[in-house]
C-alpha positions as CSV (number, residue, x, y, z in Angstrom):
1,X,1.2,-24.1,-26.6
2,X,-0.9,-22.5,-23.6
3,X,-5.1,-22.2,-24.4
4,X,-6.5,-18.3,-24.1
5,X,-9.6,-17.0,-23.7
6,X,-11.6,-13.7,-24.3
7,X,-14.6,-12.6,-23.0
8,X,-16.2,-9.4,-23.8
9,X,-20.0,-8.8,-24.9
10,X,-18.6,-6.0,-27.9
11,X,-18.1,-7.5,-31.2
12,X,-15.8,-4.9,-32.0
13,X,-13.2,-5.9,-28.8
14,X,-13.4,-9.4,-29.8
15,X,-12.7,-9.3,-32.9
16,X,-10.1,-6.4,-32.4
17,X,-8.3,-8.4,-29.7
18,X,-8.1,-11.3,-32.2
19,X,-7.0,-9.8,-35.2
20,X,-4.5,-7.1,-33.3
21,X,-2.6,-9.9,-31.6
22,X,-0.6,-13.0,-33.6
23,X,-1.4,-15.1,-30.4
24,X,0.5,-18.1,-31.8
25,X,3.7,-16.0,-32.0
26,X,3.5,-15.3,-28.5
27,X,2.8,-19.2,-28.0
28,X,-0.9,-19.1,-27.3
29,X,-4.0,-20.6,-29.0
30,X,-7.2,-18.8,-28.7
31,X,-9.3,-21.7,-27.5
32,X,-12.3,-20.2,-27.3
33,X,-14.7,-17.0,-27.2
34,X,-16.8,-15.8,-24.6
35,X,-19.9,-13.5,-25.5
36,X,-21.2,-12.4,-22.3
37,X,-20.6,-13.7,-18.6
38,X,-22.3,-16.9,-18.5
39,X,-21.2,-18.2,-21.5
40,X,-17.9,-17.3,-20.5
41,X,-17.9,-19.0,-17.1
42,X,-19.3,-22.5,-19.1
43,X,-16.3,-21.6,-21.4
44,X,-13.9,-21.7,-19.1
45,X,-15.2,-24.7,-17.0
46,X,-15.0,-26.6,-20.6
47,X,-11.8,-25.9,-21.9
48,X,-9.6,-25.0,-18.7
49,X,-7.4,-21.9,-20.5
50,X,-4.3,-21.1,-18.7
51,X,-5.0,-17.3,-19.4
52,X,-8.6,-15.5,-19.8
53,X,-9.3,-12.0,-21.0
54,X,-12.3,-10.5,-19.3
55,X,-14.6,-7.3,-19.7
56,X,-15.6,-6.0,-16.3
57,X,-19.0,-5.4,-17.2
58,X,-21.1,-8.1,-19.5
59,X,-24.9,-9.0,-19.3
60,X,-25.8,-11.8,-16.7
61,X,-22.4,-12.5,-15.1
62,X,-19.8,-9.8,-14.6
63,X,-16.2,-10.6,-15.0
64,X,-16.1,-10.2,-11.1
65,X,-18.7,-12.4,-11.2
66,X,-17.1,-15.0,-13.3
67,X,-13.5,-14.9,-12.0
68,X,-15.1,-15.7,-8.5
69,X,-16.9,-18.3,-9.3
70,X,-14.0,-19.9,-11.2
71,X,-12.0,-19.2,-7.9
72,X,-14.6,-21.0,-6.1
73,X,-14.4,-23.8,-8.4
74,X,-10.6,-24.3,-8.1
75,X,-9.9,-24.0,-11.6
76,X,-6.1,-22.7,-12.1
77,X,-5.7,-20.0,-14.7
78,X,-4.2,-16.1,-14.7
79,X,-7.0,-13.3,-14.9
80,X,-6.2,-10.2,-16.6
81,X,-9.3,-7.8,-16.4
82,X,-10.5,-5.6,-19.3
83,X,-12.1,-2.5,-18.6
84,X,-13.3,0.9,-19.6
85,X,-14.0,1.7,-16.0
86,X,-11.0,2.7,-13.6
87,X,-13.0,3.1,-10.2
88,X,-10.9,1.7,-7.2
89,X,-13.4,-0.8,-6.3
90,X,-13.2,-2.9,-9.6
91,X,-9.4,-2.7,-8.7
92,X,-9.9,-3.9,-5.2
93,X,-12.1,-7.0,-6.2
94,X,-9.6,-7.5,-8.4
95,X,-6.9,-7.7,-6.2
96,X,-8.8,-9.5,-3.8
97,X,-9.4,-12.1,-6.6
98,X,-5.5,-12.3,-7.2
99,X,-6.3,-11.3,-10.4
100,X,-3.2,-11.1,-12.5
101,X,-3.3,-8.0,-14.1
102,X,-6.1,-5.2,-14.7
103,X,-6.2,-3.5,-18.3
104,X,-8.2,0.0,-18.5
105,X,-9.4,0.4,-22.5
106,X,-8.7,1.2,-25.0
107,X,-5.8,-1.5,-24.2
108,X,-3.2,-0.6,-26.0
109,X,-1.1,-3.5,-27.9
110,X,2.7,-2.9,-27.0
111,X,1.0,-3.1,-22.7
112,X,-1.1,-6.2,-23.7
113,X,1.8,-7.8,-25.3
114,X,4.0,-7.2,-22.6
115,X,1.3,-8.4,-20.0
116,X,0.7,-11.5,-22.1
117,X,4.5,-12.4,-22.5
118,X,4.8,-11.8,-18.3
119,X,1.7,-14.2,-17.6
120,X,3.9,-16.7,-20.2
121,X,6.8,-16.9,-18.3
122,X,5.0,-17.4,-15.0
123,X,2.7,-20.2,-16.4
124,X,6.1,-21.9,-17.5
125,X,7.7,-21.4,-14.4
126,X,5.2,-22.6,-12.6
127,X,5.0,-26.1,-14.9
128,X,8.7,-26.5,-14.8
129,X,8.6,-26.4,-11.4
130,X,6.3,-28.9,-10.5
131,X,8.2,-30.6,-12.9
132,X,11.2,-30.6,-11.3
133,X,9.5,-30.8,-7.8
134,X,8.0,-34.5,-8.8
135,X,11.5,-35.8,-8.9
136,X,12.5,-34.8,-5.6
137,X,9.5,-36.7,-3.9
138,X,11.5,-39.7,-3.3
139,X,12.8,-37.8,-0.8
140,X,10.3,-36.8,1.4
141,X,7.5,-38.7,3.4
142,X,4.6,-36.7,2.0
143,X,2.0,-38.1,4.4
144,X,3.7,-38.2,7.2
145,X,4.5,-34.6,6.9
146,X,0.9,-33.9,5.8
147,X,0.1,-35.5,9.1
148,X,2.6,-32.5,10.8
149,X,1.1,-30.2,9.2
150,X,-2.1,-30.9,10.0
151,X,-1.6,-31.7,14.0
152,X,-2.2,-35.1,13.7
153,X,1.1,-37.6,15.2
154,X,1.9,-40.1,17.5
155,X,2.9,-38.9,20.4
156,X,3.8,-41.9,22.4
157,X,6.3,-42.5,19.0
158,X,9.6,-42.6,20.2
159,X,11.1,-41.3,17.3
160,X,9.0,-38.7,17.0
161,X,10.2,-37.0,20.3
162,X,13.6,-37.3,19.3
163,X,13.5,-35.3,16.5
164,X,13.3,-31.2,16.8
165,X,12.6,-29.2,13.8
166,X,12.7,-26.0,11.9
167,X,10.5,-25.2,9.7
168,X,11.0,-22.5,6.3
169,X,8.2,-22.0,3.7
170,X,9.0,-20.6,0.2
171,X,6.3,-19.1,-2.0
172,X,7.5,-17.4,-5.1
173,X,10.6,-18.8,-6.6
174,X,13.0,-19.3,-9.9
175,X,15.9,-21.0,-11.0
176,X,14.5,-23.8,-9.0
177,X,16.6,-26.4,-10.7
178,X,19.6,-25.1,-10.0
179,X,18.4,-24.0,-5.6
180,X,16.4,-27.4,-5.1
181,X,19.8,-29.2,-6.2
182,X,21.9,-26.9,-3.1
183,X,19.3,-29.0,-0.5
184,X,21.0,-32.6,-1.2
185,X,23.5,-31.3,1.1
186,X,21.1,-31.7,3.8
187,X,20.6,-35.6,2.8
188,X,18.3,-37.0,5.9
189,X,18.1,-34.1,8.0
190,X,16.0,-32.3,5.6
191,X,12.4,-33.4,4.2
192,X,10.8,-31.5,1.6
193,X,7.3,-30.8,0.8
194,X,5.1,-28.9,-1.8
195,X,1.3,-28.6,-2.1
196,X,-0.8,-25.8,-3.6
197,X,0.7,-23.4,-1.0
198,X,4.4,-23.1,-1.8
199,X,7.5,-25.3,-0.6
200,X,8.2,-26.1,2.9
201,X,11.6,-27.3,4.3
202,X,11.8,-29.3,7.6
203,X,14.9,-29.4,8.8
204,X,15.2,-32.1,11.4
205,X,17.7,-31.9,14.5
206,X,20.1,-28.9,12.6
207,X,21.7,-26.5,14.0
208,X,19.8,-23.5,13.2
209,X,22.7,-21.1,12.9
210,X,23.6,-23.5,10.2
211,X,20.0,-23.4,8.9
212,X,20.1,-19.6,9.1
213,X,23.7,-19.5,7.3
214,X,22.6,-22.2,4.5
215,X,19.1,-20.2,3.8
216,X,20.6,-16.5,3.8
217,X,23.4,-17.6,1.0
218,X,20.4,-19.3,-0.9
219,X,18.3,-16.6,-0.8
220,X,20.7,-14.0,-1.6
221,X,21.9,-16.4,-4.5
222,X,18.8,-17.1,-6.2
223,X,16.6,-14.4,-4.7
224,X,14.4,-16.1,-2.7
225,X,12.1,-14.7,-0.1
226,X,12.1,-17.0,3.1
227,X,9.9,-17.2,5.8
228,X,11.6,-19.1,9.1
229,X,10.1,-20.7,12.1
230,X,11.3,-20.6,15.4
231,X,14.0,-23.0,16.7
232,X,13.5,-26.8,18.0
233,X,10.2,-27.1,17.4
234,X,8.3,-30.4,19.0
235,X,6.3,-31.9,16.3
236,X,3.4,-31.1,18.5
237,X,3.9,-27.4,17.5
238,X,4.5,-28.1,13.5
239,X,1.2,-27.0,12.4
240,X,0.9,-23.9,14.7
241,X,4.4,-22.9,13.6
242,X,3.1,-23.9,10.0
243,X,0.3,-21.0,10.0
244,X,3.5,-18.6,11.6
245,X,5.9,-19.0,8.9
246,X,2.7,-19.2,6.0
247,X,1.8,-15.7,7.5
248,X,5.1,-14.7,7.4
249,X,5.9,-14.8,3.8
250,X,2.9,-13.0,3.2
251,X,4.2,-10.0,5.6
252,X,7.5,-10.2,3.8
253,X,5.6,-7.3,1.2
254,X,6.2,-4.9,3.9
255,X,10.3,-5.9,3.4
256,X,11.4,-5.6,0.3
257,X,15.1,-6.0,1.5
258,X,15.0,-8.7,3.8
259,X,15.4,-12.5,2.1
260,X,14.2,-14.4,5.4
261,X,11.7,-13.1,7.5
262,X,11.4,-14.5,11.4
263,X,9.3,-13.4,13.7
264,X,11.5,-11.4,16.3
265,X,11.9,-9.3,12.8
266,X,8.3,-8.0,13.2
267,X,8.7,-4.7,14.8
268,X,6.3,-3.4,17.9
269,X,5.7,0.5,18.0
270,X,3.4,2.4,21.2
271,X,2.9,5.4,18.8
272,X,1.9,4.7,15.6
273,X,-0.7,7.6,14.6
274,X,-0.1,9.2,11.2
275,X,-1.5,12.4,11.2
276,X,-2.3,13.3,7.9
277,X,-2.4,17.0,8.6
278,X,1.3,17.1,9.5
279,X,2.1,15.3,6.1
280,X,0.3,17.7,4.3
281,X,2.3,20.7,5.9
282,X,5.3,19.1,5.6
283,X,4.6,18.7,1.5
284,X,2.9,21.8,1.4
285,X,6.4,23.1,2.3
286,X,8.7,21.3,0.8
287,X,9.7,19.8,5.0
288,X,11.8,16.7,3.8
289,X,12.6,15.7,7.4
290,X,9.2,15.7,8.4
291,X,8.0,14.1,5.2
292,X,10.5,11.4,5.6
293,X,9.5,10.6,9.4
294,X,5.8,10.1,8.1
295,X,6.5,7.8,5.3
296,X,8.6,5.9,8.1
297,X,5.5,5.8,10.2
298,X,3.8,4.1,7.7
299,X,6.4,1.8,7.1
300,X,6.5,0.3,10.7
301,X,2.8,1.0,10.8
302,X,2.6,-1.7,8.4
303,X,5.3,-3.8,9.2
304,X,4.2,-4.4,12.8
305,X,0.8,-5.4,11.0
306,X,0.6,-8.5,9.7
307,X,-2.5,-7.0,7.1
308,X,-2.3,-8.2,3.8
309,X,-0.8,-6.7,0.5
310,X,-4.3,-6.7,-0.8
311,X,-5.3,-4.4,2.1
312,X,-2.0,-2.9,2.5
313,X,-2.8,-1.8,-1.3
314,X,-6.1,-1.2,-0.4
315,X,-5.7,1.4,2.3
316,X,-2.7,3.7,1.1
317,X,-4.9,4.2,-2.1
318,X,-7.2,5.5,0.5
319,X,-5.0,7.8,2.1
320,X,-3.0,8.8,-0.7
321,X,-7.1,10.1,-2.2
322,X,-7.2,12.0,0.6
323,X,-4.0,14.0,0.2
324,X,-5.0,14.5,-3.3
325,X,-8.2,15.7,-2.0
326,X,-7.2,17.9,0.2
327,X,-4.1,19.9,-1.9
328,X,-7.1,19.6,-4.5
329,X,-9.5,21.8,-2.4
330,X,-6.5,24.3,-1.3
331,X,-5.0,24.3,-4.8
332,X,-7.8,24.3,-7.5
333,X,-5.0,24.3,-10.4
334,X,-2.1,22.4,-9.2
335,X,-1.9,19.6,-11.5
336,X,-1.9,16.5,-9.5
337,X,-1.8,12.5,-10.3
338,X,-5.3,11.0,-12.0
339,X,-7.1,8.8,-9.6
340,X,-6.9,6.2,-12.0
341,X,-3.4,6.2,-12.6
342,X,-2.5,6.6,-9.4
343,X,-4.5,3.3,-8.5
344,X,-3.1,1.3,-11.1
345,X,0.4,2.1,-10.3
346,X,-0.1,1.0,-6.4
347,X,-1.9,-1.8,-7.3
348,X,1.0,-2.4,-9.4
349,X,3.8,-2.4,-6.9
350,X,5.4,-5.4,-5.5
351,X,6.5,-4.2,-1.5
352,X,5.3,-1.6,1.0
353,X,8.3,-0.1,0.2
354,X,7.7,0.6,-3.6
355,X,4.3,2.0,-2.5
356,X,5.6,4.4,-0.3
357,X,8.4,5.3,-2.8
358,X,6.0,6.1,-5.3
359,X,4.0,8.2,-3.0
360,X,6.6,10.3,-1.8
361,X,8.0,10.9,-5.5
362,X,3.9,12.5,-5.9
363,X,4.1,14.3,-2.5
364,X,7.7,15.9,-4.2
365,X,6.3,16.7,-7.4
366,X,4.0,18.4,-5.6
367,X,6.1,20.5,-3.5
368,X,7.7,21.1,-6.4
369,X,4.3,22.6,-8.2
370,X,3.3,24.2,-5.3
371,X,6.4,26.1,-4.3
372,X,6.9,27.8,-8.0
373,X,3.2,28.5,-7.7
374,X,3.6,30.9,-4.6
375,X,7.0,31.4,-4.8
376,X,8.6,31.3,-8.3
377,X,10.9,34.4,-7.0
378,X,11.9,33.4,-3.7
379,X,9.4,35.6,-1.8
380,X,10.1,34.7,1.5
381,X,7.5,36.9,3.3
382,X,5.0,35.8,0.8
383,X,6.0,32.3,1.8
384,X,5.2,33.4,5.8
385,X,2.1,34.6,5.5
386,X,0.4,32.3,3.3
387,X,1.8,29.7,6.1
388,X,0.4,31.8,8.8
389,X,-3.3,32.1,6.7
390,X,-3.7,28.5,6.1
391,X,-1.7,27.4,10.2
392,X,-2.9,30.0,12.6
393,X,-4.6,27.8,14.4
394,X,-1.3,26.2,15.2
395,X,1.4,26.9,18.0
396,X,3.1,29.1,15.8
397,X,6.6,30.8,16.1
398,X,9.2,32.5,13.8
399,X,10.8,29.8,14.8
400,X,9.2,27.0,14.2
401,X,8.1,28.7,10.7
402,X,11.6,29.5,10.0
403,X,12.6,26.1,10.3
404,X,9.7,24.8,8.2
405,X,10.8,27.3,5.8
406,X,14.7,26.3,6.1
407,X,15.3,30.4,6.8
408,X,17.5,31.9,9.7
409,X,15.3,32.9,12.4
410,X,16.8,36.4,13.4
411,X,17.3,37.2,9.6
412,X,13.6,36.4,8.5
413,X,12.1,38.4,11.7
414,X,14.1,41.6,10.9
415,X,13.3,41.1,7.0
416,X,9.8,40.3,7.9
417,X,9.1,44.0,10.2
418,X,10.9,46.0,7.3
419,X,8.9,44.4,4.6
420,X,5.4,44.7,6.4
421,X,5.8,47.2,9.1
422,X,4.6,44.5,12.0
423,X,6.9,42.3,13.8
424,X,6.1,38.8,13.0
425,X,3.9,37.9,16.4
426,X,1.7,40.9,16.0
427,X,1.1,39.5,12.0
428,X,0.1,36.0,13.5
429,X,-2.3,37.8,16.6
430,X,-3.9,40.1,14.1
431,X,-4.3,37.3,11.3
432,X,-5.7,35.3,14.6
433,X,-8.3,37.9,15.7
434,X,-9.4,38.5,12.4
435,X,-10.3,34.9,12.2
436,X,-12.1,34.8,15.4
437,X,-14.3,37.8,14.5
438,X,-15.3,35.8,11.7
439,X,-16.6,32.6,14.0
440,X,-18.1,34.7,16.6
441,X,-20.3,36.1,14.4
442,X,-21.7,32.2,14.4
443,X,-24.2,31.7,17.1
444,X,-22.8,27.9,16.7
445,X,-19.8,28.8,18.7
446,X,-18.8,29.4,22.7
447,X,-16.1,32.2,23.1
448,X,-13.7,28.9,24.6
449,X,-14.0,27.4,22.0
450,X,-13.5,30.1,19.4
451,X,-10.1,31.0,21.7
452,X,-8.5,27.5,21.0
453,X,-9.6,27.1,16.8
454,X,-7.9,30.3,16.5
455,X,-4.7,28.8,18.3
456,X,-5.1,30.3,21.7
457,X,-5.3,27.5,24.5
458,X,-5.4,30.3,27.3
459,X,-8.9,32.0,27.2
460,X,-7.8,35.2,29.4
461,X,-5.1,35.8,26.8
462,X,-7.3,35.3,24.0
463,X,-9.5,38.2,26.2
464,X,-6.7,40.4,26.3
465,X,-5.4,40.0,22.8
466,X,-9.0,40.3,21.7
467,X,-9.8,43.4,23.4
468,X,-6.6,45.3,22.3
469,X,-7.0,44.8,18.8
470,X,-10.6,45.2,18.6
471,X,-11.2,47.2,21.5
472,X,-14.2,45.4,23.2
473,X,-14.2,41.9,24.9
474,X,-14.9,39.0,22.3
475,X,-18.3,38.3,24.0
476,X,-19.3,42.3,23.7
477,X,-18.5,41.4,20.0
478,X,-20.1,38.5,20.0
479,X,-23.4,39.7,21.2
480,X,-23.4,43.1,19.3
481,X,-23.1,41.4,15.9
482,X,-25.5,38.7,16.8
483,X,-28.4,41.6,18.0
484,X,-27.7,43.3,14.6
485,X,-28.3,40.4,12.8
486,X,-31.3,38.9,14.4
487,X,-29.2,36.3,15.8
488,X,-29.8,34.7,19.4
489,X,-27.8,36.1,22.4
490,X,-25.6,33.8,24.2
């Protein structure tokens, strides 16, 4: 039976989170109770538990507090946080932490349950497979390969330098009986070693198409994720290659559909800016291509990164805030995804790829909103000039809107004049001036620079266009409104 702990400082969540669970059903044994931070650290130094319970915020140590110092002391058991508070940056020390799991309160029993019985079968994985790892030991030379590892060989050995290798590190595994049993195949040109780290493979003088063969029908058997060194590797290069292959199974969260991972995978991209303006007008209207080509950004982005899945996480919680900021400030009443949910469900994916797949299903729902908000009767003028209002600044075109718009060009120009009684570039230039009356009424701003935030780059234009709608030069404006307000003259 695996040993449990809880730690909260409220009498009413320990005692709730005893009597709501049957913890021996569920093969557990509540070995002991923690009633603030301290006395839970001492707690869990004393009895060891495989699984602790933790509020977030207790007097003395926090659970932060606790968990790191248990981390520090290398004692082996799965966190799993319980909180009333939501904020990110409880869920990003979490992460950081490797906690298991982070529960926001009031927990509710069929989610703890579930999260109990998933930390279960990982403990027990875990046991049976060092288990089953202790009786393959007799064949590998566990200190010579430590010595590998860690640089240190005989290089004047002769048998050394007649061996090449290739090198493959597996992290998270299962049905380890029934995979470990495919490497006797290999008999002595394969040693095998496990430490805290995960299981590495040296293959010794193979041929590594065979190696690449062998590993792929492994992987794709038992689903195992594989990083693999490069080929023929002098001993002298084990350990470097060691920190290669460790880093790649770590990157292998930015491909979910690739079993082994080399390096020549890792992708290299000149242009990698994601310009979070364009994402928004492509949701804002409904562009799929354009919203597809930024979530592919961030993909390779990633991929050619080798960042963490704790920063990885991180960061696109980050960005996706902001997007929810900004259709927030523009669109007061669209409903949009709770900070904290949408925090727990990133946090909760297991690739780059499910994060991004879960974004984009938020940026469609919110197309979705925002197109039957403005446009519940397919009001396609309506749809043109709230574009033009909110992307004026832009290098606009009936074009270019059209195509945004998925509308035939000559069709919504003609529609557009009947409906409005302006043809579509005299909407935009009169839309445009009325905007720059607006910011040269600012003493804050040049007459250059007021001509390109209103979308004209060519400053005698912006004269011209200025002057025949409003029938003075923009600096005569300029000054005449800034002498009837008091304002200085530029």
């Amino acid at each position: 039976m695996l040993k449990i702990l809880i730690a909260d400082d409220e009498p009413y969540v320990r005692e709730g989170l005893l009597d709501l669970i049957n913890w021996e059903s569920l093969g557990f044994e509540v070995c002991a109770i923690g009633y603030d931070g301290n006395d839970a650290l001492d707690k869990i130094i004393k009895y060891r538990p495989h699984v602790v319970l933790i509020d977030i915020r207790m007097p003395g140590l926090t659970g932060i507090d606790v968990i790191r110092s248990a981390r520090e002391k290398n004692i082996s058991c799965q966190f799993i946080i319980l909180s009333g508070y939501s904020d990110f940056q409880y869920a990003k020390e979490s992460i950081l932490l490797d906690v298991y799991d982070y529960l926001v309160k009031p927990i509710n029993e069929e989610e703890l349950i579930a999260v109990i019985s998933n930390v279960k079968e990982k403990i027990l994985k875990e046991q049976q497979m060092n288990d089953k790892l202790s009786l393959y030991q007799q064949f590998t030379h566990e200190k010579e390969l430590k010595k590998l590892l860690a640089g240190e060989f005989d290089d004047g050995e002769e048998s050394i330098n007649q061996i090449t290798y290739q090198i493959a590190f597996i992290k998270d595994y299962a049905d380890e009986e029934k995979w470990l049993d495919k490497l006797n195949q290999w008999a002595q040109n394969l040693d095998v070693l496990q430490n805290s780290e995960g299981i590495t493979l040296f293959f010794k003088n193979a041929n590594p198409i065979h190696v690449n063969e062998f590993l792929l029908n492994m992987a794709r058997k038992f689903q195992l994720k594989i990083a693999l060194s490069e080929e023929n590797l002098h001993a002298k290069h084990i350990a470097r290659s060691y920190n290669e292959v460790k880093a790649l199974m770590t990157h292998l969260f930015c491909f979910r559909d690739a079993h082994i991972l080399t390096a020549k995978m890792i992708p290299t991209i000149e242009n990698d800016e994601i310009e979070i303006d364009d994402l928004y007008l492509a949701i804002e209207f409904s562009d799929q291509e354009k919203k597809q080509e930024s979530v592919k950004k961030l993909e390779n982005y990633y991929q050619a990164r080798y960042h963490s899945p704790e920063q990885i996480k991180g960061n696109l919680i980050n960005f996706q805030s902001l997007m929810l900021q900004k259709f927030n400030y523009h669109y007061p009443n669209l409903p949009l995804p709770e900070p904290k949910v949408m925090t727990r469900q990133v946090y909760g994916q297991k690739t780059l790829q499910d994060i991004l797949q879960l974004m984009a299903k938020q940026w469609d729902d919110i197309a979705l909103n925002i197109k039957e908000s403005i446009n519940s009767d397919d009001d396609s003028i309506k749809k043109i000039k709230h574009y033009v209002k909110r992307y004026y600044h832009e290098d606009l075109s009936l074009k270019k809107v059209s195509q945004v718009l998925n509308y035939n060009a000559t069709y919504l120009g003609k529609k557009f004049k009947l409906e409005t009684g302006e043809s579509f570039s005299k909407y935009v230039d009169r839309i445009r001036i009325e905007k720059a009356k607006v910011f040269l009424r600012s003493d804050k701003m040049k007459v250059y620079e007021v001509s390109e935030r209103v979308g004209y780059c060519n400053i005698d234009y912006f004269y011209r266009k200025f002057k025949n709608n409003v029938g003075k030069s923009p600096k005569e404006y300029q000054k005449e409104h800034l002498s009837k307000e008091g304002g200085r003259k530029n």
